[in-house]
C-alpha positions, 0 to 999 in steps of 0.5 A, spaced: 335 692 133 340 697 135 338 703 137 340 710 136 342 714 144 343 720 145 347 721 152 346 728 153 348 727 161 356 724 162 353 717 165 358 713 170 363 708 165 359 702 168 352 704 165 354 708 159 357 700 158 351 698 158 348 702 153 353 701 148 353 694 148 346 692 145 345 700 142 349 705 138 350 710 143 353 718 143 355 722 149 353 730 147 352 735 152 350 741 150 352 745 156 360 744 153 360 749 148 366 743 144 359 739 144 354 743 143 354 741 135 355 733 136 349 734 141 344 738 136 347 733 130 345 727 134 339 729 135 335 728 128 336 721 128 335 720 136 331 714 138 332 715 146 335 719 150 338 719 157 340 725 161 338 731 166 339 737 168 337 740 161 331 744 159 327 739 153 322 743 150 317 743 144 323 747 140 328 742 141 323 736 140 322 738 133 329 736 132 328 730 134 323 727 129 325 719 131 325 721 139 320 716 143 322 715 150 327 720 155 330 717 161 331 723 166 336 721 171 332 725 177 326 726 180 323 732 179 321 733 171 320 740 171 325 740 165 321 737 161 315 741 157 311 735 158 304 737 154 310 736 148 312 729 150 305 728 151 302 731 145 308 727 141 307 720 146 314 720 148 315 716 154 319 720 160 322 716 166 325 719 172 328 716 178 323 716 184 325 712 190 333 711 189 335 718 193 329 719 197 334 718 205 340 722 201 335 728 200 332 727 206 339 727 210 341 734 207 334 738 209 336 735 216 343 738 215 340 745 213 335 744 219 342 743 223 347 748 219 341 754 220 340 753 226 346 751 230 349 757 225 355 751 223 357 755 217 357 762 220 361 759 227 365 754 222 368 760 218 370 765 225 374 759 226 378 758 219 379 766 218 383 766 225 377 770 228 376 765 234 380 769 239 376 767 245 370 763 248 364 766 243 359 770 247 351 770 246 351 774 240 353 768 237 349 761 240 345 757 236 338 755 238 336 748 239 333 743 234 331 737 239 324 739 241 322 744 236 316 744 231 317 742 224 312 744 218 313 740 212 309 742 206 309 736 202 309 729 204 312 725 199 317 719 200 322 725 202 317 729 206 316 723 210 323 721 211 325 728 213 319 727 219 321 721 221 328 724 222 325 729 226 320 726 230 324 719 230 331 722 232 330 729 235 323 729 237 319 734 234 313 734 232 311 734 226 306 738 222 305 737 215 301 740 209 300 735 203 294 735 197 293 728 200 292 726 208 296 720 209 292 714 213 298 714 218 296 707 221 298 704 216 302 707 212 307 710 217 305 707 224 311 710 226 309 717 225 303 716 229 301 721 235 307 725 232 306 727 225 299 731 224 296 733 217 294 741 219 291 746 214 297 750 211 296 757 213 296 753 221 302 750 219 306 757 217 303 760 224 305 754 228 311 752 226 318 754 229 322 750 223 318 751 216 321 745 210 320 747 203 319 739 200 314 740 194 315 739 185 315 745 182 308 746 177 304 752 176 300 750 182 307 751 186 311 757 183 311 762 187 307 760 192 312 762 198 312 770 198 311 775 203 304 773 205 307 767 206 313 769 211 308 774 214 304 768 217 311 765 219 313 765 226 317 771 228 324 767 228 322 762 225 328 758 221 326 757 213 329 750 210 327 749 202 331 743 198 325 742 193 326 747 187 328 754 187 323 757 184 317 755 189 319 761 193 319 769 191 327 770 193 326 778 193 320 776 200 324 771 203 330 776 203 326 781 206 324 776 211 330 776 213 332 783 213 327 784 217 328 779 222 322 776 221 326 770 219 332 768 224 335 764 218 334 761 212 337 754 210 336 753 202 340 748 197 336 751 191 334 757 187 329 760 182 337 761 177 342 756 178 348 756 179 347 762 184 349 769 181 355 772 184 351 778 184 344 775 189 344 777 196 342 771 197 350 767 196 353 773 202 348 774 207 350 773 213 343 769 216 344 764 209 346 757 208 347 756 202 348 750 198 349 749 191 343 743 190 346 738 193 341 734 195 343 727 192 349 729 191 352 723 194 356 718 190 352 712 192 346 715 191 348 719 185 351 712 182 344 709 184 339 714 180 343 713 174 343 705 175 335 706 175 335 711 169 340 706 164 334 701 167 329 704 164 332 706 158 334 698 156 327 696 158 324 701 154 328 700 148 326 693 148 318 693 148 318 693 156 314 697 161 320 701 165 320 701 173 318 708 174 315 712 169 311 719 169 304 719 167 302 726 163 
């Protein structure tokens, strides 16, 4: 029996194509003011919807009295108010796994860009500044060798530590609520990566890499106590979610110098506002959160969400489901 689908995220042709060949499917997306209205229509007879990057909360669930499973084409689910699915008993699927090396090729990107100051040196370059051999005022400083710190070691933090140690020999510490048996989990970051209390990590790392989910054990974490533990000249990466970090002390942090730069792919408000210091200051590299932004990863996540909404609808367990 057909379903009823909501689409509430533009799908690729070839996965809204299946979908609409064995359920009755709309496409509304409610950041269009032209289908805000289709969007809030379609709810009340929503069986099932697929999508992301639009917050789902309690509210919104009343309007969708039918709803009974969610597809999220991401991993991270803090766009879901999920004491409200879980109180509905709607499923939610996401999609770990798919865009954990394009994730992890990025953190590396912002580690390398911060460092060796490629946007800074990019743009003397393109605005016609480069009239001579650049001066110290504007080297670099090597990746090779230094050591990074990796606060969360899910499968993007190990793939991060296993570009730095495996590629640019760093070693690697690394603070996670679970302490990995690397002999056998990792056998290749064995004698390299080291599970270290997280206030030693701040103090010993010359490279710190925000890698966590967002929840209320995480919001805020990073502040000015933390950047105060901080290598003075340390390098701060974050490709995790914006609101983990307290953007008023990291700018501070940088302003004081006790930060050399900051690489960062994500913010507590996105897009970024014209008017926050962080999109024009002069030691930021700031991406507009790209990190699966790949069109073969990108094309992946919504293969595995369209996935796991078929196999939902027919009665099947999905792939990759949150457990609340």
């Amino acid at each position: 029996m057909k379903k009823k689908v909501l689409v509430f995220r533009e799908l690729p042709p070839d996965q809204l194509a299946r979908l609409t060949a064995v359920h009755a499917v709309t496409v509304a997306n409610p950041r269009l003011p032209e289908q805000a209205a289709a969007f809030r229509a379609a709810l009340r007879d929503a069986d099932a919807m697929i999508g992301s990057s639009y917050a789902i909360d309690a509210a919104l669930l009343a309007s969708a009295p039918r709803l009974k499973v969610i597809s999220s084409i991401s991993v991270g689910v803090d766009n879901y108010e999920l004491r409200a699915l879980a109180a509905r008993g709607i499923m939610l699927c996401h999609t770990p796994g798919v865009l954990t090396e394009t994730t992890a090729d990025t953190l590396f990107s912002l580690i390398m860009a911060s460092s060796r100051r490629l946007i800074e040196l990019a743009n003397l370059v393109r605005e016609g500044r480069w009239q001579r051999n650049i001066g110290e005022d504007l080297f670099g400083w090597d990746v090779h060798g230094k050591t990074l710190g990796i606060l969360g070691f899910g499968r993007i933090g190990q793939a991060l530590a296993r570009r730095a140690a495996l590629g640019f020999g760093m070693p690697v510490l690394y603070h996670n609520l679970r302490t990995i048996d690397l002999a056998t989990e990792l056998p290749e970051l064995l004698g390299k990566a080291t599970h270290t209390p997280f206030d030693e990590l701040l103090q010993r790392a010359d490279i710190v890499a925000v890698v966590l989910p967002l929840s209320s054990e995480t919001r805020g974490l990073i502040g000015a106590r933390e950047f105060g533990l901080m290598k003075p000249g340390a390098i701060f990466v974050n490709g995790a979610r914006g609101a983990i970090v307290q953007e008023a002390a990291l700018l501070q942090a940088l302003d004081s110098g006790r930060l050399r730069a900051a690489g960062l792919d994500v913010f507590a408000t996105e897009p970024l506002p014209l008017d926050s210091p962080l999109r024009t200051h002069p030691k930021v590299t700031a991406l507009p959160h790209i990190g699966s932004a790949t069109i073969e990863t990108r094309h992946a996540m919504a293969v595995l969400a369209t996935s796991n909404l078929l196999q939902a609808l027919a009665g099947e367990r999905p792939a990759a489901t949150v457990d609340f």
